[in-house]
C-alpha positions as a LaTeX table, in Angstrom:
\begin{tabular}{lrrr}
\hline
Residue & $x$ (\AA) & $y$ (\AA) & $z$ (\AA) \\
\hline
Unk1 & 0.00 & 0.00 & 0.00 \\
Unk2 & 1.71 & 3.42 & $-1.22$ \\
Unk3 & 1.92 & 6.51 & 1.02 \\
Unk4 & $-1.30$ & 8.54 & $-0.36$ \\
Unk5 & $-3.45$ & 5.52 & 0.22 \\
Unk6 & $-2.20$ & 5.55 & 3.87 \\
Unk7 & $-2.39$ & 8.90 & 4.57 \\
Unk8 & $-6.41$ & 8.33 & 3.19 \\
Unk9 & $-7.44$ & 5.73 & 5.58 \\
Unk10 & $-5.57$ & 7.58 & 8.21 \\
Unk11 & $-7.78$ & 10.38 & 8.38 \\
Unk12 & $-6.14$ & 12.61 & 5.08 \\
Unk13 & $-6.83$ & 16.71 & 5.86 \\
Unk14 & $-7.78$ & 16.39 & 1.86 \\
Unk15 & $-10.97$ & 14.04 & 2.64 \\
Unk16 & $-13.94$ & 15.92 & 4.18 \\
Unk17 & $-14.86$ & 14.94 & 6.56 \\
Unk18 & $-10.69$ & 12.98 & 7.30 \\
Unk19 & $-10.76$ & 9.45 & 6.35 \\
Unk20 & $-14.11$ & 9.24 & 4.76 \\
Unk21 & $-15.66$ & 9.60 & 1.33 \\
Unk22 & $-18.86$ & 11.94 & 0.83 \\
Unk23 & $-19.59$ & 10.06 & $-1.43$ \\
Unk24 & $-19.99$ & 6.67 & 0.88 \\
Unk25 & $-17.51$ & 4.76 & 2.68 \\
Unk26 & $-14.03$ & 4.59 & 3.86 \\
Unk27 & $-11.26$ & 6.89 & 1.71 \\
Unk28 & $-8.83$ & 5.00 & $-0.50$ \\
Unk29 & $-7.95$ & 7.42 & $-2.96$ \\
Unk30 & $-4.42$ & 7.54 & $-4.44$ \\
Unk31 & $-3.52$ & 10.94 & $-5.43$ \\
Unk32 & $-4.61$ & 10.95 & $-8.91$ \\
Unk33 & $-8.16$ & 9.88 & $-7.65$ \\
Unk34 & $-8.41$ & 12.36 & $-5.47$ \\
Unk35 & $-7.83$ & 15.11 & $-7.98$ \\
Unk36 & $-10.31$ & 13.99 & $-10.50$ \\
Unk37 & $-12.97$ & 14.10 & $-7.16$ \\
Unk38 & $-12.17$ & 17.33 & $-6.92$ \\
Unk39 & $-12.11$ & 18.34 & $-10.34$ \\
Unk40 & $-15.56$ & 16.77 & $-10.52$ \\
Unk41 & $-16.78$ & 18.71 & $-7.30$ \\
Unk42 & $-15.57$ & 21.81 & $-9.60$ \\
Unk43 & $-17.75$ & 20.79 & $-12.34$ \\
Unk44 & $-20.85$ & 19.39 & $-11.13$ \\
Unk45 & $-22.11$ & 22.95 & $-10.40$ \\
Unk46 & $-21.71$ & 24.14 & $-13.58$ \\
Unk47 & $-24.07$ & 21.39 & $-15.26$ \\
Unk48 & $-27.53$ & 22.35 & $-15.85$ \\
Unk49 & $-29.59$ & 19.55 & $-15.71$ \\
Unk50 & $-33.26$ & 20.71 & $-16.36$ \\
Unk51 & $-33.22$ & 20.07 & $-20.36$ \\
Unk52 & $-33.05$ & 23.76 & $-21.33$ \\
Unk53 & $-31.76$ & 24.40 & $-24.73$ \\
Unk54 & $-29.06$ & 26.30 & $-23.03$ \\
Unk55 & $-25.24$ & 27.00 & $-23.20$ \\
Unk56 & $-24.69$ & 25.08 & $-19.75$ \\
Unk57 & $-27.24$ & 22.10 & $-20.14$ \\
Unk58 & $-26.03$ & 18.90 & $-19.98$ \\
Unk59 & $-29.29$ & 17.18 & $-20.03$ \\
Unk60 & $-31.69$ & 16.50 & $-22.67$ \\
Unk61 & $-32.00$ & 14.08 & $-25.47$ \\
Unk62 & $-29.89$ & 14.94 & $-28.55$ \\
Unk63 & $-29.49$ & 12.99 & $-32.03$ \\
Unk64 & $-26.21$ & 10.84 & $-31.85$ \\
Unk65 & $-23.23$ & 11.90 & $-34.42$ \\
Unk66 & $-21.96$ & 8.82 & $-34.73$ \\
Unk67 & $-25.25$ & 7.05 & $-36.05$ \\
Unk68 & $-26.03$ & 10.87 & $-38.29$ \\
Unk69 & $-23.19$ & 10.16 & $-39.74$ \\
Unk70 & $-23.32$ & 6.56 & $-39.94$ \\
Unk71 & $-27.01$ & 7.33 & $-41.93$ \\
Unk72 & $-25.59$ & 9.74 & $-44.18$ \\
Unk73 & $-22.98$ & 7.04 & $-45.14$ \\
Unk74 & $-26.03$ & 4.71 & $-46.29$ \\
Unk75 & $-27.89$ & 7.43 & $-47.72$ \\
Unk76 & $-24.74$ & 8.24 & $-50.09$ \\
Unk77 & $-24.34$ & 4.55 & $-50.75$ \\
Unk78 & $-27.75$ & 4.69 & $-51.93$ \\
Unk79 & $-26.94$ & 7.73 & $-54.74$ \\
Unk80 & $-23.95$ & 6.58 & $-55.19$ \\
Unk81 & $-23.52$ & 2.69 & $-54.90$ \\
Unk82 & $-19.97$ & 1.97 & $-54.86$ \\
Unk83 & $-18.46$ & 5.28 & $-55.10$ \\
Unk84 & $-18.79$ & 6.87 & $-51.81$ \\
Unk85 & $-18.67$ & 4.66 & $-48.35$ \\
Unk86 & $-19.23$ & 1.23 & $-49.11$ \\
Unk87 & $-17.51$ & $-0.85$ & $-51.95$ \\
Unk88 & $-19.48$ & $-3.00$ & $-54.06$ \\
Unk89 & $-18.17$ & $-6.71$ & $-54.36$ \\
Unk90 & $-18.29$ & $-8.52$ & $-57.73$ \\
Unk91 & $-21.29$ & $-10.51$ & $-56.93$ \\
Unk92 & $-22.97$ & $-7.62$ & $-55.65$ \\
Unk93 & $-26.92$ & $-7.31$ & $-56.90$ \\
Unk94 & $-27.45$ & $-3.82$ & $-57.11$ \\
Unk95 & $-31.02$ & $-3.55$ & $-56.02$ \\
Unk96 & $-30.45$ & $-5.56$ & $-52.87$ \\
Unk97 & $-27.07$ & $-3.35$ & $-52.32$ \\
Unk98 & $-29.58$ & $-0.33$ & $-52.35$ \\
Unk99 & $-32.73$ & $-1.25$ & $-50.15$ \\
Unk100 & $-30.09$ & $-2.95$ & $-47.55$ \\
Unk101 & $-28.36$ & 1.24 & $-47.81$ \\
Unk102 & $-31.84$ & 2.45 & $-47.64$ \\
Unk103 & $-33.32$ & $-0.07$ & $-44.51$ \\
Unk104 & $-30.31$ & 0.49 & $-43.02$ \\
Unk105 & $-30.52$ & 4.63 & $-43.08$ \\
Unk106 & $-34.27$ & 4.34 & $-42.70$ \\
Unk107 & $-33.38$ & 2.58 & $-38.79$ \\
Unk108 & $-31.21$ & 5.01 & $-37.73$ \\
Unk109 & $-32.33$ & 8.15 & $-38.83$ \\
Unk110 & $-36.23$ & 7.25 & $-36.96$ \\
Unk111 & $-34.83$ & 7.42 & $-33.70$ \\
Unk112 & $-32.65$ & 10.18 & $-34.38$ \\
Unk113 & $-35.33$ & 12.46 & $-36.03$ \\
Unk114 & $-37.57$ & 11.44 & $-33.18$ \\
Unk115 & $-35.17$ & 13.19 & $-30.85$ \\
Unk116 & $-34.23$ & 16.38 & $-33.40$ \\
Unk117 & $-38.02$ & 17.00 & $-33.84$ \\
Unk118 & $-38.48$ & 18.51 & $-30.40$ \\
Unk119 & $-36.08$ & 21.00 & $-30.67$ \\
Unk120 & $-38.77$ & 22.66 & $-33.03$ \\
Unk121 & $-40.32$ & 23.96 & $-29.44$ \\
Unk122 & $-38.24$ & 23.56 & $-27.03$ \\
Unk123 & $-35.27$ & 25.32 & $-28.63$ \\
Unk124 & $-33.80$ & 28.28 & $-27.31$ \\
Unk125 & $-34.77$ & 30.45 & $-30.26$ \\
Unk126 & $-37.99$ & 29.19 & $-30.92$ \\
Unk127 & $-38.80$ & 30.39 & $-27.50$ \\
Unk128 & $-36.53$ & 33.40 & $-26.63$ \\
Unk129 & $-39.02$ & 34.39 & $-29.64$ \\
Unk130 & $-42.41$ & 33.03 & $-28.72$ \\
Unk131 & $-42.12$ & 31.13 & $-32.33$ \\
Unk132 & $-42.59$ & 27.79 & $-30.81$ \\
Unk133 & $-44.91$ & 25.80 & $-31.84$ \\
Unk134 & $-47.65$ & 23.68 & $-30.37$ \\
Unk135 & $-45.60$ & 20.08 & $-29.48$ \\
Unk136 & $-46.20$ & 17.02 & $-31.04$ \\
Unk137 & $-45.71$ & 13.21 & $-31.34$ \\
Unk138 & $-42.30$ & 13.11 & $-32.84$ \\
Unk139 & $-42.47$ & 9.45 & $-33.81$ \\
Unk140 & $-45.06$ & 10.01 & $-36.39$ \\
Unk141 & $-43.77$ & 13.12 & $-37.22$ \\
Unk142 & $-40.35$ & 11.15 & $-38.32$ \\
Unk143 & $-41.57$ & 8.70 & $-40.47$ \\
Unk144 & $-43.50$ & 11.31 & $-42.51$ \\
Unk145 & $-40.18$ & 13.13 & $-42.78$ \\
Unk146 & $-38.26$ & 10.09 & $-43.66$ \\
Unk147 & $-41.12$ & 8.96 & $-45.95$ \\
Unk148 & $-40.43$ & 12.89 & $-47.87$ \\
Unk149 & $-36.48$ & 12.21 & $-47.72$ \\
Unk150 & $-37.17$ & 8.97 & $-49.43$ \\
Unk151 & $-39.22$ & 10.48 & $-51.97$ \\
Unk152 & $-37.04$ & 13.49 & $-52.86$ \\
Unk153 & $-33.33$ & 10.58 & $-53.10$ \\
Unk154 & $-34.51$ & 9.81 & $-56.85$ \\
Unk155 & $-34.20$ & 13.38 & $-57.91$ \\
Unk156 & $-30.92$ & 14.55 & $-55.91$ \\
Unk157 & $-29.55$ & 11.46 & $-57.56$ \\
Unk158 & $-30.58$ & 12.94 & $-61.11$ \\
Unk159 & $-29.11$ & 16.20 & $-59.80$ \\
Unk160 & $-25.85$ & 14.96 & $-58.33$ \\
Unk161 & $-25.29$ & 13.34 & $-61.60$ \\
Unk162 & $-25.53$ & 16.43 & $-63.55$ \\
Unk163 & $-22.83$ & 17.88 & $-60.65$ \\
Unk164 & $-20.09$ & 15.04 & $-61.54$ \\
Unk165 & $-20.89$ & 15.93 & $-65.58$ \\
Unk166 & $-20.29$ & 19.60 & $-64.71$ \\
Unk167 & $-16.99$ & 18.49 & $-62.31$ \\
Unk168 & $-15.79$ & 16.08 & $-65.23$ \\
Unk169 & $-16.13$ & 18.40 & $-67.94$ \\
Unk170 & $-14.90$ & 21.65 & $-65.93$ \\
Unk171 & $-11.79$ & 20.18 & $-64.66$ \\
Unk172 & $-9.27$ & 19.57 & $-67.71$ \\
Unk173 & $-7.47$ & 17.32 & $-64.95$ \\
Unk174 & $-10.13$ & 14.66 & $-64.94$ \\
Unk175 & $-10.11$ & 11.64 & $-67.01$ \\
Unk176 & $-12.83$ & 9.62 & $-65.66$ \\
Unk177 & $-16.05$ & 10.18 & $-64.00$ \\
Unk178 & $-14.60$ & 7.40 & $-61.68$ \\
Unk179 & $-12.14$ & 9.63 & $-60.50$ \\
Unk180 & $-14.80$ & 12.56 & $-59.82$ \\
Unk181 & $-16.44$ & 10.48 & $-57.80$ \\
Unk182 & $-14.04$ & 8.90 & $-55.07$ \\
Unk183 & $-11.75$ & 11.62 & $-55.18$ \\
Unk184 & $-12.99$ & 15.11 & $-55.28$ \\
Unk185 & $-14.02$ & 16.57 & $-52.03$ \\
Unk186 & $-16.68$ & 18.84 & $-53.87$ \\
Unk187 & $-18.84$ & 16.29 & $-54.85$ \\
Unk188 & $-18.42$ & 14.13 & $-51.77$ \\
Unk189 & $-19.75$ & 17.74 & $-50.12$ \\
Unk190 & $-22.49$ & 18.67 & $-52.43$ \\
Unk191 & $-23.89$ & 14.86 & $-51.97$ \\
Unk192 & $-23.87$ & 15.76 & $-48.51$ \\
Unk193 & $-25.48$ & 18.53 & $-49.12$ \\
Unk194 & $-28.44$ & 17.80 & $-51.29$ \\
Unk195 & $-28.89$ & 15.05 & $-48.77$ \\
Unk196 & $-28.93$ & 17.92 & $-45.94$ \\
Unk197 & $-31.29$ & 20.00 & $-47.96$ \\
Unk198 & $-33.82$ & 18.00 & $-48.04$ \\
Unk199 & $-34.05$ & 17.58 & $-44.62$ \\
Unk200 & $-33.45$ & 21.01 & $-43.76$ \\
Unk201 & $-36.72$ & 21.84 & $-46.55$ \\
Unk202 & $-38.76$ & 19.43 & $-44.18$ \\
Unk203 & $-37.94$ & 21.41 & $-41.02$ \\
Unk204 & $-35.90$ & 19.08 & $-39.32$ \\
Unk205 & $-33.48$ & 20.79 & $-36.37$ \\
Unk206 & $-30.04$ & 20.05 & $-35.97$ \\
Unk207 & $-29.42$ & 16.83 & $-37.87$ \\
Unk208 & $-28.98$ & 19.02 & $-41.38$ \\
Unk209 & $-26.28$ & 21.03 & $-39.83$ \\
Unk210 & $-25.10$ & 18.01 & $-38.51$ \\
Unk211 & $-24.63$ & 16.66 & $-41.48$ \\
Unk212 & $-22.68$ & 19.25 & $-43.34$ \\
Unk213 & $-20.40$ & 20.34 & $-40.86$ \\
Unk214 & $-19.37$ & 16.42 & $-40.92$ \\
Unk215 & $-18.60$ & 17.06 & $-44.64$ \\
Unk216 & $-16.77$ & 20.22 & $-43.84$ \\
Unk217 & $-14.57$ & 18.86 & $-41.15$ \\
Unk218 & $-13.47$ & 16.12 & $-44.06$ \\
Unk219 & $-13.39$ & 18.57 & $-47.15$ \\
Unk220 & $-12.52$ & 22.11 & $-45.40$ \\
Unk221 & $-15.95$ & 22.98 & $-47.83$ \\
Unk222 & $-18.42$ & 24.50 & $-45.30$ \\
Unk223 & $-22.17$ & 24.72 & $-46.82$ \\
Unk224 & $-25.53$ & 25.45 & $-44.66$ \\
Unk225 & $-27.91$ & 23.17 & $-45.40$ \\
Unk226 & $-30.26$ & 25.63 & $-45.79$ \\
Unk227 & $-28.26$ & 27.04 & $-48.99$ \\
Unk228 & $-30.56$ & 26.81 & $-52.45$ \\
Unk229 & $-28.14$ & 25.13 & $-55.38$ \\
Unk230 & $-29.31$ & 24.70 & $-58.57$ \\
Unk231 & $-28.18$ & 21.98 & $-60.89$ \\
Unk232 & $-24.75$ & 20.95 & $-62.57$ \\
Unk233 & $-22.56$ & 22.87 & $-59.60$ \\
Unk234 & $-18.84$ & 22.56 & $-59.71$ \\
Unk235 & $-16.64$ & 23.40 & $-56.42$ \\
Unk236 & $-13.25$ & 23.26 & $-58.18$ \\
Unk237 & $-10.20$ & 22.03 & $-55.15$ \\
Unk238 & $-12.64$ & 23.90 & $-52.80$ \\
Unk239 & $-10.66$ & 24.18 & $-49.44$ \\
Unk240 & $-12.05$ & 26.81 & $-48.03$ \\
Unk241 & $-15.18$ & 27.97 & $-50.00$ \\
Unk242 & $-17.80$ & 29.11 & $-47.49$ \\
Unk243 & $-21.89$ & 28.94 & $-48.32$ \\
Unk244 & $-24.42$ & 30.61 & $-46.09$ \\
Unk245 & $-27.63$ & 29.46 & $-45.23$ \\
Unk246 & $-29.84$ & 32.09 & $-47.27$ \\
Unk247 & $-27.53$ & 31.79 & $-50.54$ \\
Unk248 & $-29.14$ & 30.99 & $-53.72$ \\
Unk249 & $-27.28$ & 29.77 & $-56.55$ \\
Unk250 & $-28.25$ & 29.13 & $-59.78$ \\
Unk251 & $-27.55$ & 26.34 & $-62.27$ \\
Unk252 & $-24.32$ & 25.50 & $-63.97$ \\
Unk253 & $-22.10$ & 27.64 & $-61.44$ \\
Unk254 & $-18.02$ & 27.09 & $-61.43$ \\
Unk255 & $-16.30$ & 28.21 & $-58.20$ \\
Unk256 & $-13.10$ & 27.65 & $-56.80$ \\
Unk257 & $-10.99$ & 27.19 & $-53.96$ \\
Unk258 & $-11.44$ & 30.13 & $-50.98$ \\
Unk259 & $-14.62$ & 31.46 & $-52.21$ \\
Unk260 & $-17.17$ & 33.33 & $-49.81$ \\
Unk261 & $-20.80$ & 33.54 & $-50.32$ \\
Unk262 & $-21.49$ & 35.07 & $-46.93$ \\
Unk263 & $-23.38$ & 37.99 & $-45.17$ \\
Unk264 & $-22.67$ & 41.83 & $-45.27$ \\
Unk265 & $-23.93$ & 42.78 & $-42.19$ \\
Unk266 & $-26.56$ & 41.65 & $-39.58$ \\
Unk267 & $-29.15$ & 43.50 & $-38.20$ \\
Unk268 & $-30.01$ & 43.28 & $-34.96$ \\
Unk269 & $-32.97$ & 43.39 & $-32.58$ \\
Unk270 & $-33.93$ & 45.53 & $-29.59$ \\
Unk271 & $-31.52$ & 43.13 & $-27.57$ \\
Unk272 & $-28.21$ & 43.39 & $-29.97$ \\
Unk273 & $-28.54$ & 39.85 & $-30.89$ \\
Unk274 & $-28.95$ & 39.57 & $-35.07$ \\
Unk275 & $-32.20$ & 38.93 & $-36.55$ \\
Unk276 & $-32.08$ & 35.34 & $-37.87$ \\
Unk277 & $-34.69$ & 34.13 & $-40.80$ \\
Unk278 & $-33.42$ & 37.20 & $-42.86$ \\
Unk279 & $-32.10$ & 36.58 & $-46.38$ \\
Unk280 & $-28.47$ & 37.58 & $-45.83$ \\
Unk281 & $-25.86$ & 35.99 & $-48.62$ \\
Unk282 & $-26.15$ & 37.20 & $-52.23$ \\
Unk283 & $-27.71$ & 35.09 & $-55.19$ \\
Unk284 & $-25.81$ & 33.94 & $-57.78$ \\
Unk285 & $-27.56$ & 33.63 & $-61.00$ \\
Unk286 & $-26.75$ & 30.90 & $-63.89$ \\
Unk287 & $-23.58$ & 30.25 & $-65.16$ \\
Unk288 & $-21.32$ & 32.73 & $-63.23$ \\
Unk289 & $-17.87$ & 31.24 & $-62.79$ \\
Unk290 & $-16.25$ & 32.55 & $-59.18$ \\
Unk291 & $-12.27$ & 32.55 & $-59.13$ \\
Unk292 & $-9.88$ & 31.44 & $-56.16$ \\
Unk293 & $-10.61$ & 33.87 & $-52.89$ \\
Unk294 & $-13.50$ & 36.22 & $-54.14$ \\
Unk295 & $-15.59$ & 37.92 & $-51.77$ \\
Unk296 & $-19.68$ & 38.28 & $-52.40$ \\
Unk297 & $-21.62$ & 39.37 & $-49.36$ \\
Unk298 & $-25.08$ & 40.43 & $-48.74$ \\
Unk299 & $-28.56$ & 39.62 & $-49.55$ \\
Unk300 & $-29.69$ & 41.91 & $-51.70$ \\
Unk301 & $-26.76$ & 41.49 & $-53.82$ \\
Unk302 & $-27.10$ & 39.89 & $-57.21$ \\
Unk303 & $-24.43$ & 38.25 & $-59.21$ \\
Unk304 & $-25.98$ & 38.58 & $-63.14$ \\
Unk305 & $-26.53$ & 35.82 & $-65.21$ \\
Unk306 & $-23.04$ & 34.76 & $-67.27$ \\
Unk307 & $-20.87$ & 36.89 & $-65.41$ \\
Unk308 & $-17.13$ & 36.21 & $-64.28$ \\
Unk309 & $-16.15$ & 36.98 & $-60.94$ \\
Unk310 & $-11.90$ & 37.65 & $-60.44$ \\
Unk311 & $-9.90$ & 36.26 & $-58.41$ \\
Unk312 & $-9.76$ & 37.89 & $-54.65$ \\
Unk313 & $-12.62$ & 40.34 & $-55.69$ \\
Unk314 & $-14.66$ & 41.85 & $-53.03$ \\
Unk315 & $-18.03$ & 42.48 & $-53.78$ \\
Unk316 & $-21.40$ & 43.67 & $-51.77$ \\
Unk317 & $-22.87$ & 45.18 & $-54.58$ \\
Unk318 & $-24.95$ & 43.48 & $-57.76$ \\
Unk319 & $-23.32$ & 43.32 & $-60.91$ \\
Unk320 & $-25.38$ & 43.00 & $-64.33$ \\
Unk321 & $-25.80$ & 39.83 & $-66.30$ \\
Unk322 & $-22.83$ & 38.99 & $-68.34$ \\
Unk323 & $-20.22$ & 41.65 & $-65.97$ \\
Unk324 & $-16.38$ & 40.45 & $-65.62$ \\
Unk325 & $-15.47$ & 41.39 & $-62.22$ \\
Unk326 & $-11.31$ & 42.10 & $-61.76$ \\
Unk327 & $-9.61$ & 42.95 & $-59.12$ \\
Unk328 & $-8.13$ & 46.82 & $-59.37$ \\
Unk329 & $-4.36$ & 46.85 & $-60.77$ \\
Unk330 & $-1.71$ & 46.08 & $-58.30$ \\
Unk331 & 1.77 & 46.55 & $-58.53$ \\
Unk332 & 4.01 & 43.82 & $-58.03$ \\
Unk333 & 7.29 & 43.88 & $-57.43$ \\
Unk334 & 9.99 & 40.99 & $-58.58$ \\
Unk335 & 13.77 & 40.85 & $-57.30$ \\
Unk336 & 16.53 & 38.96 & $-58.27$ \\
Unk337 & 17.53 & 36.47 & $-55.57$ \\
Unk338 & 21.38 & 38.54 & $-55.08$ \\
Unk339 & 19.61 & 42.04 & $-55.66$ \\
Unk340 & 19.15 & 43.36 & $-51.78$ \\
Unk341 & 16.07 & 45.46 & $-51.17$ \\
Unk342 & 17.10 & 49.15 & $-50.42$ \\
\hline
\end{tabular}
């Protein structure tokens, strides 16, 4: 038996009251143990416990990353069998491969909606607002949400097909659709975001921005589900490109790496705290192309239809259809590696 464990059956000055544990029974910690009890005595207070939807709860049934993510994996599978989380074997039948993805999603996502739902009224801004609506069963509620997720996969399939056409033939690097597919992060994140959409359409809390921010930890891409993207998209390297919730983009848009579609300014209420539910990022119309590091912020702020957008531009102002945007000349200075700068 070591010294510290000694000392704690003795009657330690560090137990309260000496020798014994508050929390029942005779003291045996070792010094590590009795550092994490006191650490946790630290804590404990802290914890709210009540099931607020508040900064210090620690109570209160949430959806579970893990099996979001694990969902979103079989939903992709289902769009894209083969090509995104689960490899198909040579004997693979297709149509079992897909209503195995499907069943599989289907399970997890039930309970998981079931515990998102809620959130609809008992979150903090649906009632710092008095926007919260009447509560409901959220079991039934789910499976008519998954049952309008279900419905919409055929047709973000036919769309996400269109965005590895537009990826294929907008990258001069790409030789096979193939490649596209398993190896560009922008498609991996625009999957994940038509997926997203959808439920973010049907008014589901948390579990769209779950999903996305998953995608954007992986691909450095970061795109609120709420965003409206039109068809044949391209996100060209992408590292970096940021897409707000109210943005609206149109169809056949290029735009590369570093790219912000973001908000100008927010407007706040009587309390300083912005107004949310506000259109705040600018719409893009069709077939703009974006370059490497532009800037476009606001909501009232209209990219025209055709136009080309320079690299590192800043914008917060609407350009007309068919507009090339370029950044301002700048000098630029090159040296000689043995010239010295004076």
């Amino acid at each position: 038996m070591n010294d510290d464990t000694v000392r704690a059956r003795s009657g330690d000055p560090t137990c309260e009251p000496p020798g014994l544990c508050r929390r029942g029974g005779e003291c045996y910690r070792i010094a590590s143990t009795r550092l994490t009890c006191e650490v946790v005595d630290g804590l404990l207070p802290t914890y709210r416990t009540d099931g607020a939807d508040l900064p210090d709860s620690t109570t209160g049934a949430v959806p579970s990353l893990s099996r979001v993510v694990e969902a979103l994996h079989s939903l992709q599978d289902a769009v894209f069998p083969g090509r995104m989380s689960t490899e198909l074997k040579e004997d693979t039948i297709i149509e079992s491969f897909v209503m195995e993805s499907l069943a599989h999603a289907h399970g997890l996502l039930r309970n998981e909606l079931a515990l998102a739902i809620p959130y609809r009224w008992t979150g903090y801004f649906a009632n710092s607002t008095g926007r919260a609506p009447a509560p409901c069963d959220p079991h039934p509620e789910a499976e008519d949400i998954l049952d309008g997720l279900f419905r919409a996969l055929p047709g973000v399939r036919a769309l996400l097909i269109r965005d590895v056409e537009a990826a294929y033939l907008g990258d001069p690097a790409a030789t096979t659709f193939a490649e596209v597919m398993l190896a560009y992060p922008g498609i991996r994140t625009i999957t994940t975001h038509r997926i997203a959409h959808e439920l973010y359409r049907l008014n589901v809390p948390l579990i769209p921005r779950m999903m996305s921010e998953h995608a954007h930890s992986h691909t450095g891409i970061d795109i609120h589900p709420g965003a409206r993207i039109g068809e044949s998209f391209f996100i060209d390297h992408g590292t970096g490109v940021v897409i707000g919730e109210t943005c609206e983009i149109g169809n056949r848009v290029k735009i590369y790496q570093g790219v912000t579609l973001g908000a100008k300014s927010f407007p706040v209420d009587e309390h300083g705290i912005p107004i949310k539910g506000i259109k705040r990022h600018p719409t893009i119309e069709d077939d703009v192309v974006i370059y490497a590091g532009a800037t476009i912020l606001g909501g009232s702020t209209v990219i025209g239809k055709g136009s080309v957008i320079g690299g590192n531009v800043w914008l917060s102002e609407s350009v007309p259809p068919g507009s090339t945007v370029l950044l301002g000349s700048v000098d630029i200075e090159i040296r000689n590696s043995n010239e010295k700068r004076v």
